[in-house]
C-alpha positions as CSV (number, residue, x, y, z in Angstrom):
1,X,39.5,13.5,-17.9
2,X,39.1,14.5,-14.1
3,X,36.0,12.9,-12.5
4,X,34.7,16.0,-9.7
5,X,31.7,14.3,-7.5
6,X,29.1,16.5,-7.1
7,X,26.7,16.3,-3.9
8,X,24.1,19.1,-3.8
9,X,20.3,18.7,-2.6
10,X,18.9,21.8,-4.7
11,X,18.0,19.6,-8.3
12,X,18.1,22.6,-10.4
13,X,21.6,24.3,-8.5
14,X,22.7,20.4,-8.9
15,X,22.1,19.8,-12.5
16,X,22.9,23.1,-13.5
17,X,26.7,22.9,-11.6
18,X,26.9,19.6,-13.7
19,X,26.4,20.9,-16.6
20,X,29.3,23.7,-16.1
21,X,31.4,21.4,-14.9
22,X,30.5,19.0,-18.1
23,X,30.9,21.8,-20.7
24,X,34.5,22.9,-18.9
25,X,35.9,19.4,-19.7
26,X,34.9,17.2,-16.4
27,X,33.4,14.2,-16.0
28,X,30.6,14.7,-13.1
29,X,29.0,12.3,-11.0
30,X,25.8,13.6,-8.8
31,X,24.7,13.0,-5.3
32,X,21.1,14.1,-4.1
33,X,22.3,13.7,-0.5
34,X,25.3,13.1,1.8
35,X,24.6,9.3,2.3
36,X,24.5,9.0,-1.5
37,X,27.5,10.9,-1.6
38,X,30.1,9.0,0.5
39,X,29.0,5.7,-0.7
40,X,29.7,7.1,-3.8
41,X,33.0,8.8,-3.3
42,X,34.1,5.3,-1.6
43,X,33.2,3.7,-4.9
44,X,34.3,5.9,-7.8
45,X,37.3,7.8,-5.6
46,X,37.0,11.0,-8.1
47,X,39.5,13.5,-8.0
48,X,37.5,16.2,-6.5
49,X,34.2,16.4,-4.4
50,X,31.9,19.0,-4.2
51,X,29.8,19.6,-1.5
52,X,27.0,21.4,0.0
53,X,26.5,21.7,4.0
54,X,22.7,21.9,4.8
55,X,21.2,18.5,3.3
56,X,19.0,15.6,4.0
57,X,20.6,11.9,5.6
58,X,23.7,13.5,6.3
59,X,25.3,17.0,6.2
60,X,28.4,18.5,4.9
61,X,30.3,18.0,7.8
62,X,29.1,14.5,8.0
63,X,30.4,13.4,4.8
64,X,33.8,15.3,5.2
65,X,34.3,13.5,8.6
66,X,33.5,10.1,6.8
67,X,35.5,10.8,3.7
68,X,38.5,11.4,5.8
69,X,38.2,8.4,7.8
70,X,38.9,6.4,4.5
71,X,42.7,5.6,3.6
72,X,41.5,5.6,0.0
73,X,39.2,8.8,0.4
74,X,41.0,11.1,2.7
75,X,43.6,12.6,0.3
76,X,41.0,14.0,-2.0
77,X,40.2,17.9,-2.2
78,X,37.3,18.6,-0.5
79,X,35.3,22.2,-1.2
80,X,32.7,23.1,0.5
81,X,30.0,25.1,-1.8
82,X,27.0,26.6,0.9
83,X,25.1,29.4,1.6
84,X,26.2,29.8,5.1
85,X,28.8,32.9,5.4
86,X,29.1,33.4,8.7
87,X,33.5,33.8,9.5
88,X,32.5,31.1,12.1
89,X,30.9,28.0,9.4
90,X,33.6,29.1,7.3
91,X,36.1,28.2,10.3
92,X,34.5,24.8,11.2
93,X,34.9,23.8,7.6
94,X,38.2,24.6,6.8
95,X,39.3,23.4,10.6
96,X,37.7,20.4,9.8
97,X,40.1,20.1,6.7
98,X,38.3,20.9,3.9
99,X,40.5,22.8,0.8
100,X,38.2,25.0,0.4
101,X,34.7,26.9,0.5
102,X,32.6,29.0,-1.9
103,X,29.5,30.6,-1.1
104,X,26.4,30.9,-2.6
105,X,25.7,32.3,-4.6
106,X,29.2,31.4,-6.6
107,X,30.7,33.0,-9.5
108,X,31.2,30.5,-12.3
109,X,35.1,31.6,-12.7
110,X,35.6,31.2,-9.0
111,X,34.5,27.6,-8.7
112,X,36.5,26.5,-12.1
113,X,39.7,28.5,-10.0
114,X,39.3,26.4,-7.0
115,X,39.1,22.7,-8.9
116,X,41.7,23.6,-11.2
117,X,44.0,24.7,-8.0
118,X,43.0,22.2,-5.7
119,X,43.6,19.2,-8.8
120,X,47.5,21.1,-9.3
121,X,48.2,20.6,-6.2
122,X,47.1,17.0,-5.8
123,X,48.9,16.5,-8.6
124,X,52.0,18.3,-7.6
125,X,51.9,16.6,-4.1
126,X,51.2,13.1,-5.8
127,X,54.2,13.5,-8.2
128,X,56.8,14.3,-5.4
129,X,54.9,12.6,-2.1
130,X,57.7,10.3,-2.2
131,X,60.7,12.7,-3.3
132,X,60.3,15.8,-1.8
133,X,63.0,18.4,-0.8
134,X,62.6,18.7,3.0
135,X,63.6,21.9,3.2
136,X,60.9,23.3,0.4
137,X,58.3,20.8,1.6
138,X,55.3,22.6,3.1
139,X,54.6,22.0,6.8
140,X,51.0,19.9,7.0
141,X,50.2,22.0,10.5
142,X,50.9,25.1,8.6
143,X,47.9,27.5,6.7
144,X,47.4,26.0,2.9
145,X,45.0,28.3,1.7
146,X,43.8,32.1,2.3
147,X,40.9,30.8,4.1
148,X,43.3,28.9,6.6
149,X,46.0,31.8,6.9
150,X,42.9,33.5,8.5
151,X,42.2,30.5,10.6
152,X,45.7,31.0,12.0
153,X,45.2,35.0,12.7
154,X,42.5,34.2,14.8
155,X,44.1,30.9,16.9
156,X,47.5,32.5,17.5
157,X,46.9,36.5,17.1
158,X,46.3,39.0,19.3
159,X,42.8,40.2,19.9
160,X,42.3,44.3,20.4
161,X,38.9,46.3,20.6
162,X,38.6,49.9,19.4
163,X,35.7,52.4,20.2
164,X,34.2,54.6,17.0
165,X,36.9,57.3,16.2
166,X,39.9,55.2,18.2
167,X,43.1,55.1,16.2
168,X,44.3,52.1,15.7
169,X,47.6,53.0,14.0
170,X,49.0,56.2,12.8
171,X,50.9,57.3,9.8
172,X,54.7,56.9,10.9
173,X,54.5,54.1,13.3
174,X,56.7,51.0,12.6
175,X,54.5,48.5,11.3
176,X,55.6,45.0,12.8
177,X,51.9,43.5,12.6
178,X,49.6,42.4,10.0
179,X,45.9,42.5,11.1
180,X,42.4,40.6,10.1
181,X,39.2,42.8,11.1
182,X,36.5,40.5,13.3
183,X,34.3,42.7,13.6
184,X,33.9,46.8,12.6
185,X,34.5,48.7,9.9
186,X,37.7,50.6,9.6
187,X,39.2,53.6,7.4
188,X,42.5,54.4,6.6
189,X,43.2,58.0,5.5
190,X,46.2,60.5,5.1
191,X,46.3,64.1,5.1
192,X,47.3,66.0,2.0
193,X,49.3,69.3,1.3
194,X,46.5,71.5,2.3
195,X,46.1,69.5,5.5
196,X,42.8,67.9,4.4
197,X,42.1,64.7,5.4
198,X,41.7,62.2,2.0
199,X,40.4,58.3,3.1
200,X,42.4,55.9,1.1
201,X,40.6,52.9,2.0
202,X,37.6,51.3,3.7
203,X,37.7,47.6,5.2
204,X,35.4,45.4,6.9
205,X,35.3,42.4,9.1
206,X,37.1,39.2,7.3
207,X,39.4,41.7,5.5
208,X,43.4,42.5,6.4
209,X,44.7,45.5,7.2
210,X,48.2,46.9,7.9
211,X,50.1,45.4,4.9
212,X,53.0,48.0,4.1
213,X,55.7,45.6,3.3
214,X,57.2,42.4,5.3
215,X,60.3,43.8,6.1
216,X,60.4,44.8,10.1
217,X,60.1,48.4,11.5
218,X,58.7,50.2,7.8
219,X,56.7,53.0,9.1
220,X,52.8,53.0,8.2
221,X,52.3,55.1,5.2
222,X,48.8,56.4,6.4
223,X,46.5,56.1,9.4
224,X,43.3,53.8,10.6
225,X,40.5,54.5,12.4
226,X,37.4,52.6,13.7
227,X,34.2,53.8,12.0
228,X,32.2,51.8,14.5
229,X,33.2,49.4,17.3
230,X,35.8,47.2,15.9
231,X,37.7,44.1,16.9
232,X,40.7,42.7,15.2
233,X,43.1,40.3,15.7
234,X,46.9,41.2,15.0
235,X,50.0,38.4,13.9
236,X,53.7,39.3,13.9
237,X,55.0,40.0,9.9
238,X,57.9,37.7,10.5
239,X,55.0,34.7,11.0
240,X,53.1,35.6,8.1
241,X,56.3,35.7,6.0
242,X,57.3,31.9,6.9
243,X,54.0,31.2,6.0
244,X,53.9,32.6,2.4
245,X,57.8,30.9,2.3
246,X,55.8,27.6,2.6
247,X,52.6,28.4,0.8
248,X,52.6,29.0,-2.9
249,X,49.0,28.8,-2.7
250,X,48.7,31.4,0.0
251,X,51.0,34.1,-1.6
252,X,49.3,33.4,-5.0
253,X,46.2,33.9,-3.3
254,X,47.2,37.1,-1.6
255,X,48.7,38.9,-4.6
256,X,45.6,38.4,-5.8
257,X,43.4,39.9,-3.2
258,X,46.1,43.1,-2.9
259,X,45.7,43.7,-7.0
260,X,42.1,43.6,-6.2
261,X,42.1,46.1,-3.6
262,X,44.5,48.1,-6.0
263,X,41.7,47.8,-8.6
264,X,39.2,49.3,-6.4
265,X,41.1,51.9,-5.5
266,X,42.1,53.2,-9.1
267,X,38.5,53.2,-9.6
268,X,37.7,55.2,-6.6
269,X,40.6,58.2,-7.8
270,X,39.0,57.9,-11.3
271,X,35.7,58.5,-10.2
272,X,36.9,61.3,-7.6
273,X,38.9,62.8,-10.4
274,X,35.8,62.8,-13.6
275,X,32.6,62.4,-11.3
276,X,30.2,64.7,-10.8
277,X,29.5,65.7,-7.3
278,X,26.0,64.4,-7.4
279,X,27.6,61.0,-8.7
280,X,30.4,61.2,-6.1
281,X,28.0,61.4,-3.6
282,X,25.8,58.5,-4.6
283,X,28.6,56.3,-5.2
284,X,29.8,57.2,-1.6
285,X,26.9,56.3,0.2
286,X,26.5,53.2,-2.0
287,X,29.5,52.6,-1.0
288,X,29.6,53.0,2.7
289,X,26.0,51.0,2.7
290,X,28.0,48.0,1.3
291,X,31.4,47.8,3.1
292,X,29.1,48.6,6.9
293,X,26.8,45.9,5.3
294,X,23.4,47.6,5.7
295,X,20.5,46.0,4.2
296,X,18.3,48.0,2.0
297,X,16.0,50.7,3.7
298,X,18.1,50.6,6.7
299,X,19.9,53.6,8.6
300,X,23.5,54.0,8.7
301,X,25.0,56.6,10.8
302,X,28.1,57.9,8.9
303,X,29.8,61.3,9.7
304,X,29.6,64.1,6.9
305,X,33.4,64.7,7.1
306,X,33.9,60.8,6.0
307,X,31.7,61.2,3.6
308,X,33.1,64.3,1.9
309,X,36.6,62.9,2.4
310,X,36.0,59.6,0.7
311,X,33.9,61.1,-2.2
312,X,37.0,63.9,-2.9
313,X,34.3,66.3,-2.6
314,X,34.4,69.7,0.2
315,X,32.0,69.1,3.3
316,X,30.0,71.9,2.2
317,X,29.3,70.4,-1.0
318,X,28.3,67.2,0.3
319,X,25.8,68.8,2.6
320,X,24.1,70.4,-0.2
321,X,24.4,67.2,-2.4
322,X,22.3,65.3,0.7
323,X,19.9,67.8,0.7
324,X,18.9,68.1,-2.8
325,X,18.8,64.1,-2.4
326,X,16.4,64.5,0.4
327,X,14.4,66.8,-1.5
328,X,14.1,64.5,-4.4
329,X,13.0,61.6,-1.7
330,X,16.1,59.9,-2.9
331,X,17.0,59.5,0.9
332,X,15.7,60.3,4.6
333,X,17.6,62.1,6.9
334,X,17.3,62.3,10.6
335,X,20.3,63.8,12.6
336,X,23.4,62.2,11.6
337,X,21.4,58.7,10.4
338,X,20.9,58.2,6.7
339,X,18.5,56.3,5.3
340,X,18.5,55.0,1.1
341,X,14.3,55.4,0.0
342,X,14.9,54.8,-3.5
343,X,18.2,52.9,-4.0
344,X,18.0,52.4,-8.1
345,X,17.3,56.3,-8.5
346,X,20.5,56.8,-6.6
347,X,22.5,54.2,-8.8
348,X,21.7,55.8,-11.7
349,X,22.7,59.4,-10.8
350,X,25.6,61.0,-13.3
């Protein structure tokens, strides 16, 4: 049985982790605090730790810092578990070495994924630390983890700033770059037979963009535009590709966040194909409020075109749509700015 230390300040986020963790086959041991924590990782050396950032004594950084000072301590997976999203925490922690870092709050799947990963490749590393192939061995400087391979776009990419409405590549370039959004909102969209523009895809900061495939010189299948001042950082395919040579983890990781972003967009053609427009045009804005990361009862200044384009619907049709909204005090409108008043009424549109 794997023993996973636990150090969380929150009793009832504490007890109830445990008891996951407990009921999925782990043996847990609990920490109120960071002080309490590294005198007990020194002592019971379990095979995975746990840990929350803000807390009393001594933080989240402390205890990584100390845990990696140790001979004993500083080969065991470390994963950060916080409320603190910000690209920049995230950074620190993973710069600092940790394996990896969940956010609150944390789906239970997700955190069971990162200890069963993290213990697989301590074991894996611990069989063969002494009789590895050199050649298959993964460089220690190089990115382990998803979170690190971003870490690497933004120390040795290059940085570019787009207006709203720049292009930042269009369909038929030669794609030689793989890019990670710092800041913006991006679209990518094609035209169709009829000359109509459709949107394919909608990204926000901490998300890539560009992937076509890693061979050099494919042409972009489809265009991006800034939706709003945007900043990204851009690194060569041929880097990326050494990377994911050395890093299971990271191409494993990867896959998985393309078939997501597959996922979402077979359910956006299904619901352009069946929806009404009415529901089209709920699920839009919804839609557009969560990937420009709007909080609730707040403006967001979209254009109608993008809108009509990404719901599959004509302009016209939209315009109507958002005013029968607005006449069912669904939503404000003032010039371009839209503004959700009753959010669960709009959910609930077929």
């Amino acid at each position: 049985m794997k023993n996973i230390l636990l150090i969380e300040d929150d009793s009832a986020l504490r007890e109830n982790t445990a008891e996951l963790l407990e009921l999925s086959g782990y043996k847990v041991s609990t920490a109120p605090n960071g002080k309490i924590g590294i005198e007990k990782a020194k002592k019971e050396k379990p095979n995975v730790i746990i840990c929350d950032i803000m807390m009393p004594e001594i933080d989240g950084y402390g205890v990584l810092e100390a845990i990696a000072l140790e001979e004993d301590t500083k080969h065991i997976p470390f994963i950060f578990l916080s409320a603190k999203t910000e690209h920049k925490e995230i950074r620190k922690g993973m710069d600092m070495g940790a394996d990896d870092y969940l956010t609150k709050p944390f789906d239970e799947d997700e955190l069971l994924s990162a200890i069963e990963s993290r213990l697989a490749k301590a074991s894996i590393l611990e069989k063969h630390k002494n009789n590895q192939d050199k050649e298959n061995a993964v460089d220690e400087e190089s990115p382990q983890n998803l979170n690190q391979l971003k870490n690497f776009f933004c120390d040795e990419g290059e940085v570019s700033t787009y207006k709203k409405g720049e292009t930042i590549y269009s369909k038929g370039e030669h794609s030689n770059s793989l890019f990670l959004i710092l800041k913006g909102v991006v679209k990518t969209h094609t035209m169709d037979a009829n000359a109509k523009e459709l949107i394919t895809g909608l990204y926000k900061a901490d998300d890539f963009l560009g992937f076509t495939t890693f061979d050099d010189n494919i042409p972009y299948s489809e265009s991006s535009t800034a939706l709003e001042e945007t900043e990204l950082v851009g690194v060569s395919k041929k880097y990326v590709k050494d990377i994911l040579k050395k890093s299971q983890d990271i191409s494993l990781e990867l896959m998985n966040l393309l078939t997501d972003n597959l996922s979402e967009v077979k359910q956006q053609l299904l619901k352009m194909a069946y929806s009404s427009v009415r529901k089209k045009t709920a699920a839009t804005i919804l839609q557009f409020v969560e990937i420009m990361d709007k909080k609730p009862g707040a403006p967001f200044r979209i254009s109608r075109n993008d809108l009509s384009t990404t719901a599959g619907i004509a302009t016209e049709s939209l315009i109507r749509t958002l005013s029968d909204f607005k006449r069912d005090g669904l939503i404000e409108i003032e010039g371009r700015d839209i503004r959700i008043v009753d959010l669960e009424s709009l959910r609930e549109i077929e």
